[in-house]
Each structure stands twice: as structure tokens, then as C-alpha cells.
N, C-alpha and C positions, 0 to 999 in steps of 0.2 A: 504494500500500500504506500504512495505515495505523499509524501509531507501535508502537501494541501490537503488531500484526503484524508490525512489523519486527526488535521487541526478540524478540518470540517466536520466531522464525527465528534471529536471530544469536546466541539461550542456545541452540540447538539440541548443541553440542557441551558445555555446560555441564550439560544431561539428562543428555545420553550417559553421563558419567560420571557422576553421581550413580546413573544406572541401573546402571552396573558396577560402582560401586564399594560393599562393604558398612559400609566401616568408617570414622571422621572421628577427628581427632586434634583435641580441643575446648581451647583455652587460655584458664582463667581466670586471675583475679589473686588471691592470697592477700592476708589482709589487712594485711602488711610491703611491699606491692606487687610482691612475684617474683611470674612467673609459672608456672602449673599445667599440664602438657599433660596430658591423659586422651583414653585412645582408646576411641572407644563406637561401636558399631552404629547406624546409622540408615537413616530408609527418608523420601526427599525426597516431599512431598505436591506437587499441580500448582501449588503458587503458591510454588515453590522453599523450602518451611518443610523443616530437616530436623529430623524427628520421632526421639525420644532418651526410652531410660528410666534411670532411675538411681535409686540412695537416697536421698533426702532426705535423709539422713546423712550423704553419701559428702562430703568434703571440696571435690568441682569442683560438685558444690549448694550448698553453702553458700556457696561463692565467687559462686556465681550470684545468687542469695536478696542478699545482699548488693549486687555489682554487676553488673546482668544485661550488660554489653558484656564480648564476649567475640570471639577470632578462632578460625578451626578450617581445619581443610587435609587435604586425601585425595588418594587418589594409587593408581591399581592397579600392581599389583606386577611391575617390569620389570627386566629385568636392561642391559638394552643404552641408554646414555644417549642413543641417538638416537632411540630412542621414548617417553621422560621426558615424562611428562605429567601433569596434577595442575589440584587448583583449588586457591588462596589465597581466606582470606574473612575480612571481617567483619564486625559485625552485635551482633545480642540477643538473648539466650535467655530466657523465661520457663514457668514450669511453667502446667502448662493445668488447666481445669478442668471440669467439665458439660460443656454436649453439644460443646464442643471438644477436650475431652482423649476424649470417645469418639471422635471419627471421627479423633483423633490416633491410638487403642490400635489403631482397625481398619486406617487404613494401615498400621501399623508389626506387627500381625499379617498383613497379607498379603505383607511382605515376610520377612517371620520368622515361617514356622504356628509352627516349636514352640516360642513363647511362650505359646501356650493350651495347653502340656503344664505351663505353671510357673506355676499357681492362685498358689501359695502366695507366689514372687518377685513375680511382679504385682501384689498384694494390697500386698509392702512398699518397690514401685516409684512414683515419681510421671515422668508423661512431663512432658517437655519438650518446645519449638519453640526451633531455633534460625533465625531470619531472620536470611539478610544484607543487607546493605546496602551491602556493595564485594562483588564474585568479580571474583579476575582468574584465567584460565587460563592454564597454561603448555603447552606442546605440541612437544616435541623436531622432531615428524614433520613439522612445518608448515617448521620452521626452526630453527637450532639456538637456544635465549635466544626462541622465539617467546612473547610474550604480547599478551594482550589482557583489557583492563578493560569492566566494568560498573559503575554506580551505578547503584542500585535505590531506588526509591520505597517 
């Protein structure tokens, strides 16, 4: 089996979740250097980009614009800590533009149609990618404190 192949299989549980989960908690840095968590909607493209709209205004864009390294963490909703599971990431986000920020809008429409109910939000949205560069998963089910790391190219 070759490399790709094998990384491709072992993100296997790191989809999954991205497939489940709708929502990322994104941490930029202001520019006193505290950190910003904001939680946004995203919809993962197949080369693990997650795809992100926001105002160019909103204060975690401008943090971006500024310094695109940034980390984010999701997590579906459990109540019993021995099914605790989540990704940790980090990576860069940069807003997209031409024929990438369309086939960004159209992922991220087909993970969310009624975003082509909001012409007008759209119009004063700019998407973003956020790439990582570390995921580590945490997985209660596997074991209790189970994780496991990626470095991504």
C-alpha cells in the first residue's frame, strides 16, 4: 500500500467526524496577542480544507487578514465522557478567491442548501479555507486519554 493510501485510511476517523460534525471552534490571535475562539459552520472539502464564511469585518477576519495561523477544535455533542471524542488542529486560514472560492461557496452550499436562501448574507460574506497542518484526535471509545497525531503536508 502506498503512502497516500495509507494516510488516506488512517484520516479515515478524522472524515468521520468532520462528516458529523457541523460546527469548529476557530482560535485567532488578536493583535495584544490573547486569543479569539469563534465558532462557525463548516463543511470539510476532500483534501481536508474546512470551508468557512464570515464578514470580512467580523473581528476573527481581521485576526486572520492579519495573521492567517490559527488552531480550531470540534467535537459532536456527548454527554457520557466515555464516548469524548473531538479533533484538535492546527494550520492557516486564508480567504479564497475566483474559481476557488466558487467551488469553496459550492461545497459549503451543499453542506448548508439554505445558504442560497441568504443572496443578501452571501453577497456580504467572504469564504475562507482553513488547512491544517497538525489534527490530533481524541477518542474516549478507543480508550480512555486515547489520541492520535497527524502532520500534514
Amino acid at each position: 500500500m502506498t503512502g497516500s493510501l495509507l494516510l488516506k485510511r488512517e484520516l479515515e476517523p478524522v472524515r468521520a467526524l468532520l462528516d458529523e460534525t457541523t460546527t469548529m471552534v476557530l482560535a485567532t490571535r488578536m493583535p495584544d496577542g490573547t486569543p479569539r475562539a469563534t465558532p462557525v459552520f463548516f463543511a470539510a472539502d476532500s483534501s481536508l480544507r474546512l470551508i468557512f464564511l464570515s464578514d470580512p469585518k467580523s473581528v476573527h477576519s481581521l485576526n486572520l487578514a492579519r495573521l492567517p495561523e490559527a488552531s480550531a477544535a470540534l467535537y459532536p455533542e456527548e454527554a457520557d465522557w466515555r464516548r469524548l471524542r473531538g479533533l484538535q488542529m492546527q494550520g492557516r486560514s486564508e480567504a479564497l478567491a475566483g474559481a476557488q472560492a466558487d467551488d469553496a461557496r459550492q461545497t459549503y452550499a451543499r453542506r448548508f442548501p439554505f445558504v442560497t436562501q441568504l443572496a443578501e448574507a452571501l453577497a456580504a460574506s467572504q469564504i475562507y479555507a482553513f488547512r491544517p497542518s497538525w489534527v490530533r484526535l481524541i477518542d474516549n471509545r478507543r480508550a480512555f486519554g486515547f489520541q492520535q497525531e497527524w502532520t500534514l503536508g
